[in-house]
PDB file of N, CA, C and O in Angstrom:
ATOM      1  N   UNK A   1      97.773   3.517  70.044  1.00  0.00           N
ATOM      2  CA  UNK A   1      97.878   4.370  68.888  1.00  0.00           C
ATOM      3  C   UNK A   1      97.493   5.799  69.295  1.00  0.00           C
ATOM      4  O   UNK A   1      96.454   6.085  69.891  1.00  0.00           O
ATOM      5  N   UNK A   2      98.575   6.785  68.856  1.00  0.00           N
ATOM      6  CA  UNK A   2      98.205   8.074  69.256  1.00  0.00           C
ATOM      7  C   UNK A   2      97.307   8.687  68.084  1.00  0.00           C
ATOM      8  O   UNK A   2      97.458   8.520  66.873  1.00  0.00           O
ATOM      9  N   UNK A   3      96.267   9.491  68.793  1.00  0.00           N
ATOM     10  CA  UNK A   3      95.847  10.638  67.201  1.00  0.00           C
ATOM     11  C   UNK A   3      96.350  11.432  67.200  1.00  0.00           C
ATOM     12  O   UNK A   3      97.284  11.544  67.993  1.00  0.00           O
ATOM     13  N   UNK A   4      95.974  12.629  66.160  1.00  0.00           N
ATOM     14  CA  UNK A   4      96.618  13.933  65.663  1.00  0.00           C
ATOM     15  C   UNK A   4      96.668  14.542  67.029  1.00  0.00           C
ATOM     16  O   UNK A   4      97.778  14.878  67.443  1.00  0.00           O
ATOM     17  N   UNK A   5      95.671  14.723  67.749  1.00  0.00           N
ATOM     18  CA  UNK A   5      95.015  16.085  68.497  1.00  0.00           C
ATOM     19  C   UNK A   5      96.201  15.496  69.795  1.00  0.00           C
ATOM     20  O   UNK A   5      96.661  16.404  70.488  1.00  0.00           O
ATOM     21  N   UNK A   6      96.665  14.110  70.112  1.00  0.00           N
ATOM     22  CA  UNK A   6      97.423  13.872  70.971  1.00  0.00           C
ATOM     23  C   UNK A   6      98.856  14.305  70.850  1.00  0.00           C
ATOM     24  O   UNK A   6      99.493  14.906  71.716  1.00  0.00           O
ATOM     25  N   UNK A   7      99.301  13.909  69.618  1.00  0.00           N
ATOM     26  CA  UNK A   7     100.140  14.649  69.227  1.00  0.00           C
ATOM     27  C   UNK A   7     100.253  16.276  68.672  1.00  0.00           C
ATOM     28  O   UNK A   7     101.366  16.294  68.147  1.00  0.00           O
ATOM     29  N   UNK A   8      99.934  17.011  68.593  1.00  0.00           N
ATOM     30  CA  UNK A   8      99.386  18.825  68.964  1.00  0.00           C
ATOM     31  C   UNK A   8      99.486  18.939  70.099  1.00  0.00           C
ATOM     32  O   UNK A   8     100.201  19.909  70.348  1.00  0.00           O
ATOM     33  N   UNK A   9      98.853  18.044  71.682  1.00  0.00           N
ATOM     34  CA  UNK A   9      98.624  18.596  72.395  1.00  0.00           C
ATOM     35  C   UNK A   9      99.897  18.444  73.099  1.00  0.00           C
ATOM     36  O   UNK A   9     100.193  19.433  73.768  1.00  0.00           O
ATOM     37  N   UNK A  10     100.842  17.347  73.135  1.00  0.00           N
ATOM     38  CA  UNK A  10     102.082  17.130  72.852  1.00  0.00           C
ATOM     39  C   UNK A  10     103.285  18.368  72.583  1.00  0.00           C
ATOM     40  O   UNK A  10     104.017  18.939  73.391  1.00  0.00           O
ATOM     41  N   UNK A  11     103.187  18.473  71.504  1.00  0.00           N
ATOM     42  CA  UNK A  11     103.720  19.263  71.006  1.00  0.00           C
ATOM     43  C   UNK A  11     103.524  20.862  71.856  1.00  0.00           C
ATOM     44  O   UNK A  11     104.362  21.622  72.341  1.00  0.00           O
ATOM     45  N   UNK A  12     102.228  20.923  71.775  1.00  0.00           N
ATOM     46  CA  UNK A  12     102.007  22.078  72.606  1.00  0.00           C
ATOM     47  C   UNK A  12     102.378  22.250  73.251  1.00  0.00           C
ATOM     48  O   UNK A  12     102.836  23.390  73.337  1.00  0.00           O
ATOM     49  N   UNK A  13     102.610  21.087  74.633  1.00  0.00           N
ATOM     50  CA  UNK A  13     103.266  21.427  76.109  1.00  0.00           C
ATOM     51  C   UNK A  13     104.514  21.935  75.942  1.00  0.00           C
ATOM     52  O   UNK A  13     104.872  23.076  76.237  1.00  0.00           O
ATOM     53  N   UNK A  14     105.221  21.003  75.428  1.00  0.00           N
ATOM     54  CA  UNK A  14     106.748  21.039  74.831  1.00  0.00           C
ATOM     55  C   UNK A  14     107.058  22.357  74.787  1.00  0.00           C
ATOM     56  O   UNK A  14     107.888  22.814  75.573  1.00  0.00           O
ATOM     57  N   UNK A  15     106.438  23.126  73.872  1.00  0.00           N
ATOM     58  CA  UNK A  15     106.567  24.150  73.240  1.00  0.00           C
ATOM     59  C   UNK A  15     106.453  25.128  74.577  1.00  0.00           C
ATOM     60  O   UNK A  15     107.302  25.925  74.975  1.00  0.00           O
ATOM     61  N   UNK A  16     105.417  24.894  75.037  1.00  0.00           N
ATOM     62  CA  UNK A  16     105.258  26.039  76.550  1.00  0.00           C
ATOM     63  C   UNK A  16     106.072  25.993  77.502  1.00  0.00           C
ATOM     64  O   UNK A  16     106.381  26.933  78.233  1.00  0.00           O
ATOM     65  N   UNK A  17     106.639  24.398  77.565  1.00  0.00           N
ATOM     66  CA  UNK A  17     107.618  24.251  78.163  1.00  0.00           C
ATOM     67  C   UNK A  17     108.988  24.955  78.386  1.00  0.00           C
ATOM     68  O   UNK A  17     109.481  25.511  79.367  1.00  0.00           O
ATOM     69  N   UNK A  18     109.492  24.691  76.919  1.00  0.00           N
ATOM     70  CA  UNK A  18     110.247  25.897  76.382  1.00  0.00           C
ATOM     71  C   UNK A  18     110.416  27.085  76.759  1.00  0.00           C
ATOM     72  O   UNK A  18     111.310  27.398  77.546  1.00  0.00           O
ATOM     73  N   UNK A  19     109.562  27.934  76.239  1.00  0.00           N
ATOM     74  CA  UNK A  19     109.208  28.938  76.437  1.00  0.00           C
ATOM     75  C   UNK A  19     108.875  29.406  78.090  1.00  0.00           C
ATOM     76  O   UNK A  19     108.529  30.582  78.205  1.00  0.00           O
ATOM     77  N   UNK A  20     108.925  28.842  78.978  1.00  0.00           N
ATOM     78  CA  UNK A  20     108.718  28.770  80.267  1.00  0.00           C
ATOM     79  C   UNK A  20     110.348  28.875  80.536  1.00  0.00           C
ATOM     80  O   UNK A  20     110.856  29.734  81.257  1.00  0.00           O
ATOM     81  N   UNK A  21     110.954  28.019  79.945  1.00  0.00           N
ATOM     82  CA  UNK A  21     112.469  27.218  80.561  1.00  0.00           C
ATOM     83  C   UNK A  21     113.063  28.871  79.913  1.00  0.00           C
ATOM     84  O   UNK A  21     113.873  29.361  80.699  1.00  0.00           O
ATOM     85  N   UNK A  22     112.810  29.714  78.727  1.00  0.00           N
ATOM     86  CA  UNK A  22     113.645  30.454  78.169  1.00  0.00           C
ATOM     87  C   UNK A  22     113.067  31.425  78.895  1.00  0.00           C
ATOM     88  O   UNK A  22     113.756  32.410  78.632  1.00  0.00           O
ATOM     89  N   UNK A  23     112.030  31.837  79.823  1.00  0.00           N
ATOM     90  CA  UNK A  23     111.660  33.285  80.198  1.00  0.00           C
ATOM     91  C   UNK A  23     112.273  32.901  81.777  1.00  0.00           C
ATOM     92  O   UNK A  23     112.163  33.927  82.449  1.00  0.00           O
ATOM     93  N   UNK A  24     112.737  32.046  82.409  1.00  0.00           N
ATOM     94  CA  UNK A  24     113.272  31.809  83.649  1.00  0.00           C
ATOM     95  C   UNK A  24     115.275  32.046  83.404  1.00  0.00           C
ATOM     96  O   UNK A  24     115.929  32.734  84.188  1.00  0.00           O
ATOM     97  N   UNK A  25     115.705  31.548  82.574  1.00  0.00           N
ATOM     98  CA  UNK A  25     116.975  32.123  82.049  1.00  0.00           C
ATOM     99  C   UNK A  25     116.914  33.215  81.509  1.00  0.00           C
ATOM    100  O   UNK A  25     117.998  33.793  81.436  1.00  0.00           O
ATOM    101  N   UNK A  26     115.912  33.819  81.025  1.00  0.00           N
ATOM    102  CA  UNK A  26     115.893  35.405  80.767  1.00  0.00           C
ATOM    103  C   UNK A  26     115.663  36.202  82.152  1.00  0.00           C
ATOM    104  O   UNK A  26     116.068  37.315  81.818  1.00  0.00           O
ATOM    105  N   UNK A  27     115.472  36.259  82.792  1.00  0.00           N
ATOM    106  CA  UNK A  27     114.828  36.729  83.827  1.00  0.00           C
ATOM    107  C   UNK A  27     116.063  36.754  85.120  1.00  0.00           C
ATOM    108  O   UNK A  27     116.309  37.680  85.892  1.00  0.00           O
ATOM    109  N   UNK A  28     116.767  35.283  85.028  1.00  0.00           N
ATOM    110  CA  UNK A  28     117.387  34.651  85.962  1.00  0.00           C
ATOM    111  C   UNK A  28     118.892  35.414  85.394  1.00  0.00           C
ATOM    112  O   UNK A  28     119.460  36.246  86.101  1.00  0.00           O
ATOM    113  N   UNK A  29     119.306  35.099  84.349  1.00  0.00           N
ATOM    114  CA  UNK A  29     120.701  36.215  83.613  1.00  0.00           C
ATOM    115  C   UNK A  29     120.685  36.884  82.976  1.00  0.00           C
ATOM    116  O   UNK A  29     121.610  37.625  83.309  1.00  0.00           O
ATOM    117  N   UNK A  30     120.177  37.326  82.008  1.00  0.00           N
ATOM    118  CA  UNK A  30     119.957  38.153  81.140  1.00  0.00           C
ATOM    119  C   UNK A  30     119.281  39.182  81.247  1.00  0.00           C
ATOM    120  O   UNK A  30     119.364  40.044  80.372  1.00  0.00           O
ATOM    121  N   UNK A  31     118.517  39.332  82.253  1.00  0.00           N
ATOM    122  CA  UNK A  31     117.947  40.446  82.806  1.00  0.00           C
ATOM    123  C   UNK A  31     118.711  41.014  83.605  1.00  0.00           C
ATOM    124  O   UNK A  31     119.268  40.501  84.576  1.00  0.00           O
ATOM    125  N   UNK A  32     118.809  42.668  83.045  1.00  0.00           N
ATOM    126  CA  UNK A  32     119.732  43.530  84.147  1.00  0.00           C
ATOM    127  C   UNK A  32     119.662  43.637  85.674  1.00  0.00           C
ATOM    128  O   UNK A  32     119.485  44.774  86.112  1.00  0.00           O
ATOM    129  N   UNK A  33     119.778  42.591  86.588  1.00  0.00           N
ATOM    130  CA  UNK A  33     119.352  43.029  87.764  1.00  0.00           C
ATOM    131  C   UNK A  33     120.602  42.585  88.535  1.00  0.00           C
ATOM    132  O   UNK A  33     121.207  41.515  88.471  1.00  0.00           O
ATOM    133  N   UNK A  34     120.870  43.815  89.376  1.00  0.00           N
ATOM    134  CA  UNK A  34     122.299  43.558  90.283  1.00  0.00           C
ATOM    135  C   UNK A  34     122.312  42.890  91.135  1.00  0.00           C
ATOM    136  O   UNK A  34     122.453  43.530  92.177  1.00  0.00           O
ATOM    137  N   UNK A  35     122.186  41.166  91.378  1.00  0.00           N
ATOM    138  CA  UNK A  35     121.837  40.209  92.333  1.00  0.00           C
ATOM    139  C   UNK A  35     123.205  40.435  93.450  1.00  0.00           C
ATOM    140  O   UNK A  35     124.398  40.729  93.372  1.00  0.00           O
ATOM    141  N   UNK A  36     122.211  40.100  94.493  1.00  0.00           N
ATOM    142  CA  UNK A  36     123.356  40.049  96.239  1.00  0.00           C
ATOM    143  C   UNK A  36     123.324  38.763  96.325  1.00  0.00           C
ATOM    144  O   UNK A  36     122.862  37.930  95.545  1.00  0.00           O
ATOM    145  N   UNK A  37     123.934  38.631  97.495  1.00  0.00           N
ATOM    146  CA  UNK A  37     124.093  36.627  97.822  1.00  0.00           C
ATOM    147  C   UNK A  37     122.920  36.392  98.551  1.00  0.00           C
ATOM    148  O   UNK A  37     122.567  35.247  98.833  1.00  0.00           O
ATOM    149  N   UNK A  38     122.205  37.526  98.922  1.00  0.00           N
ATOM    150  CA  UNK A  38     120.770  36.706  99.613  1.00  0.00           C
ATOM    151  C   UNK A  38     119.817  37.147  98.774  1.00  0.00           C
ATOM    152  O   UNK A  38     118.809  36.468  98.970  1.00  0.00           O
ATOM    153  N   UNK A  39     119.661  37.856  98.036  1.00  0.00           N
ATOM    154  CA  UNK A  39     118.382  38.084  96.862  1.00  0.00           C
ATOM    155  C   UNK A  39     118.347  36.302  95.959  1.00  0.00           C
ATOM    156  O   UNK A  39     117.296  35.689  95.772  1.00  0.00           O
ATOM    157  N   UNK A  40     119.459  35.890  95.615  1.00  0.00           N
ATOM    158  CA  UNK A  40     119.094  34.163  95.106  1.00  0.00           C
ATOM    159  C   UNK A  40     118.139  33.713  95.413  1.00  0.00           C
ATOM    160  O   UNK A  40     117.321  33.191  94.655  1.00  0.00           O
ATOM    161  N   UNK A  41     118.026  33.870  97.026  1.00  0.00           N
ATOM    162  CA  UNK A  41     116.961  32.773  97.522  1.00  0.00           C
ATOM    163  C   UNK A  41     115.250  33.359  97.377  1.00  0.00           C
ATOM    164  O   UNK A  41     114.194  32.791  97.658  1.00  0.00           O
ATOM    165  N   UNK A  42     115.446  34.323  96.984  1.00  0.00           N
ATOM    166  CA  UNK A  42     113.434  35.002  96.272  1.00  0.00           C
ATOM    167  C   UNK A  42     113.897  35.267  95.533  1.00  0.00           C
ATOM    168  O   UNK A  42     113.023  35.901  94.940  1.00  0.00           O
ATOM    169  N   UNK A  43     115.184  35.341  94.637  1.00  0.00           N
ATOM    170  CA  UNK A  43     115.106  35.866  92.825  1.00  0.00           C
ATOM    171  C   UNK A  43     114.727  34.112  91.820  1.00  0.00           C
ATOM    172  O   UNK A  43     114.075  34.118  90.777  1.00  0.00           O
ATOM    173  N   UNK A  44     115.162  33.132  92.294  1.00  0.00           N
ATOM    174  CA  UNK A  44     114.927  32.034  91.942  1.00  0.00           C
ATOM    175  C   UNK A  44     113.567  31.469  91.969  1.00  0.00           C
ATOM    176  O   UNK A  44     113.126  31.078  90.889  1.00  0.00           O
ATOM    177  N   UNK A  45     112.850  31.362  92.978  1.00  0.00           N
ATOM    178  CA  UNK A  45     111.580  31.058  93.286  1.00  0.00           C
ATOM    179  C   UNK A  45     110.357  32.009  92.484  1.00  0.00           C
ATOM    180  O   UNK A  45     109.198  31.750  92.157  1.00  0.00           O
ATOM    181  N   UNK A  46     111.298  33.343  92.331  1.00  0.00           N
ATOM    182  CA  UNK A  46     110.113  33.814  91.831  1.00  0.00           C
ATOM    183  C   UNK A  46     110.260  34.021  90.346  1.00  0.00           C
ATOM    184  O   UNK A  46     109.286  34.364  89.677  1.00  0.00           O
ATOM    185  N   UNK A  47     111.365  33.837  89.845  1.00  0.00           N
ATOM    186  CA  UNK A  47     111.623  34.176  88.493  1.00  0.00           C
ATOM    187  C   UNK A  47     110.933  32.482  88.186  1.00  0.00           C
ATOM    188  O   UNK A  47     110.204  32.398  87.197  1.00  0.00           O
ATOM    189  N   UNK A  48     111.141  31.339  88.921  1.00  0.00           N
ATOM    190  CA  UNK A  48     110.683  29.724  88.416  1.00  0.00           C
ATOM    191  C   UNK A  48     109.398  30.160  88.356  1.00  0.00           C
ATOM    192  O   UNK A  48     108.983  30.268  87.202  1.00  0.00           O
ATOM    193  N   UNK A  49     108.572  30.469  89.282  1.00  0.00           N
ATOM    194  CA  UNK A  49     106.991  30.966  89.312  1.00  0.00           C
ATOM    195  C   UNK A  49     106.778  31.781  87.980  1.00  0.00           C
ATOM    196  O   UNK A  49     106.055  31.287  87.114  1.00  0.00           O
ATOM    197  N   UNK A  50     107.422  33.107  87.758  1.00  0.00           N
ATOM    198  CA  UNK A  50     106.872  34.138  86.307  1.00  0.00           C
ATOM    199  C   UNK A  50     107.393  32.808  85.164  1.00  0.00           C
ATOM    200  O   UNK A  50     106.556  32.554  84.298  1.00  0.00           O
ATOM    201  N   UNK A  51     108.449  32.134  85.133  1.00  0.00           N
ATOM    202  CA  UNK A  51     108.749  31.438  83.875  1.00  0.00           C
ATOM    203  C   UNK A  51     107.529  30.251  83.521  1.00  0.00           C
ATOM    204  O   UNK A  51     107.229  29.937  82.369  1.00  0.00           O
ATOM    205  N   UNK A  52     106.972  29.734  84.618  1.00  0.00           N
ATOM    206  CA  UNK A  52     105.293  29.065  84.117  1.00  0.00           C
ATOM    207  C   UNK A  52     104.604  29.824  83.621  1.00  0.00           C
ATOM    208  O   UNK A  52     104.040  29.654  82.540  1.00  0.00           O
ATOM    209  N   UNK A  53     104.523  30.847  84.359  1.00  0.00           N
ATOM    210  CA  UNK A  53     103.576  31.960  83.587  1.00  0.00           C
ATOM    211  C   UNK A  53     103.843  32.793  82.928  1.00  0.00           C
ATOM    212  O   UNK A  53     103.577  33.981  83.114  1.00  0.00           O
ATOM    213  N   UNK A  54     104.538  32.218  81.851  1.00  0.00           N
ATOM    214  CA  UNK A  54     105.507  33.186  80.894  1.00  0.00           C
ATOM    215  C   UNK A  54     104.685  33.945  80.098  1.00  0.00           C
ATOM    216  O   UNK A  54     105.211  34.984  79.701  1.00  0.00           O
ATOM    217  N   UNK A  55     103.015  33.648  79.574  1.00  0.00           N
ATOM    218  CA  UNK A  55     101.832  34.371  78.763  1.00  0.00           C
ATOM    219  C   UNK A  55     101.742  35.452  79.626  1.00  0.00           C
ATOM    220  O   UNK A  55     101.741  36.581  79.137  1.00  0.00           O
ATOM    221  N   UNK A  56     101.675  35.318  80.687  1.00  0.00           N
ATOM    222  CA  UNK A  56     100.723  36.893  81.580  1.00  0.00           C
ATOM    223  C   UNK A  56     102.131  37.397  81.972  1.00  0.00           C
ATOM    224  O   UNK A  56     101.901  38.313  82.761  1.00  0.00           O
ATOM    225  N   UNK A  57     103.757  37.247  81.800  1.00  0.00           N
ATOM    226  CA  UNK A  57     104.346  37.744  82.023  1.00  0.00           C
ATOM    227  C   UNK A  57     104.861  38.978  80.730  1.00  0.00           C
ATOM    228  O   UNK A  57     104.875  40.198  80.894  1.00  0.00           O
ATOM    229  N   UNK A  58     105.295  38.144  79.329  1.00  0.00           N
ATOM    230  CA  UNK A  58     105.037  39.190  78.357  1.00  0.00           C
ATOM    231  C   UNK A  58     104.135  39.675  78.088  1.00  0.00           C
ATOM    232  O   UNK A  58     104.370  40.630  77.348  1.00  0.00           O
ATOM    233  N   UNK A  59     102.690  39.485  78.383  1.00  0.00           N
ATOM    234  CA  UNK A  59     101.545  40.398  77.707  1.00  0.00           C
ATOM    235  C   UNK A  59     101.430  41.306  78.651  1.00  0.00           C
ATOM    236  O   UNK A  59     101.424  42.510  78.394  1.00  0.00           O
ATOM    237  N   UNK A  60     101.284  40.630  80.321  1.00  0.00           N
ATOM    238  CA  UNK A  60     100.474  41.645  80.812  1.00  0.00           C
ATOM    239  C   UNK A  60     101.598  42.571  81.864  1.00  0.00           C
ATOM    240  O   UNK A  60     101.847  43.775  81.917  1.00  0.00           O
ATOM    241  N   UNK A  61     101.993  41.671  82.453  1.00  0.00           N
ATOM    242  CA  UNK A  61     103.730  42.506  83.671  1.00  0.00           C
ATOM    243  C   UNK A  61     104.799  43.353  82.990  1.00  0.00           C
ATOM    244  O   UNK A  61     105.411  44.300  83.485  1.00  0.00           O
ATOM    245  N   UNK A  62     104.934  42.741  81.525  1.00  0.00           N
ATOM    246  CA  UNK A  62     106.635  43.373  81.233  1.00  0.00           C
ATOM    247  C   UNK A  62     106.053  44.590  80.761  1.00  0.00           C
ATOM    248  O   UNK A  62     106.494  45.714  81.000  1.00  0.00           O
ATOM    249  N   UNK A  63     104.976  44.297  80.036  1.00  0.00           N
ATOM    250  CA  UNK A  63     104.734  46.126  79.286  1.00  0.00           C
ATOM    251  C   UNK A  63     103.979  47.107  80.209  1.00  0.00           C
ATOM    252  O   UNK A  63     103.703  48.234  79.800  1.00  0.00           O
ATOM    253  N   UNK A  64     103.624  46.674  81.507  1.00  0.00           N
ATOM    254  CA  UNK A  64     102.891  47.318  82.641  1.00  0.00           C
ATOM    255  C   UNK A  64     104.226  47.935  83.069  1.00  0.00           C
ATOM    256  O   UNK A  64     104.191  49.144  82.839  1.00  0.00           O
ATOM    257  N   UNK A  65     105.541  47.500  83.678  1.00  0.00           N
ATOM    258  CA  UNK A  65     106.486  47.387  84.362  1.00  0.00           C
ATOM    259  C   UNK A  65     107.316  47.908  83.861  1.00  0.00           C
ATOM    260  O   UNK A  65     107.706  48.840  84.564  1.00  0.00           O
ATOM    261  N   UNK A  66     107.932  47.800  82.817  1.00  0.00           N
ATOM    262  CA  UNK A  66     108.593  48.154  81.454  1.00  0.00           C
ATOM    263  C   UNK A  66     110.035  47.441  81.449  1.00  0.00           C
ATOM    264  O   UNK A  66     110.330  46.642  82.338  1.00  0.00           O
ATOM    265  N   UNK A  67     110.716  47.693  80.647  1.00  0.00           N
ATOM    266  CA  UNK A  67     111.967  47.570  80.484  1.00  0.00           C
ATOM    267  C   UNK A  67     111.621  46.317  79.805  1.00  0.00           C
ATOM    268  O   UNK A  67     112.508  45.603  79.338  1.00  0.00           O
TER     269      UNK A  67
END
């Protein structure tokens, strides 16, 4: 039997999950950047890395960095 707080915490991941999965497709296409055929191989790795850390990427990198 699950409790509440299991299900929240549940939910929670999910949710970060998300939000991880949508700042790595933001980043990965939707962001203006003029990719070459060898930038893939460090634009991927590092955009998968900022999309975990999608909190310290909008609070603290994008408005440091801008655009």
């Amino acid at each position: 039997m699950t409790t509440t707080g299991e299900k929240l915490s549940l939910v929670g991941f999910v949710l970060y999950q998300i939000a991880g999965l949508w700042t790595f497709v933001f980043l990965t296409f939707l962001d203006v950047y003029g990719y070459n055929w060898w930038n893939w191989i460090i634009a991927l790795p590092v955009n998968l890395f900022v999309g975990e850390i999608w909190p310290i990427y909008w609070l603290v990198l994008r408005p440091i960095f801008g655009n």
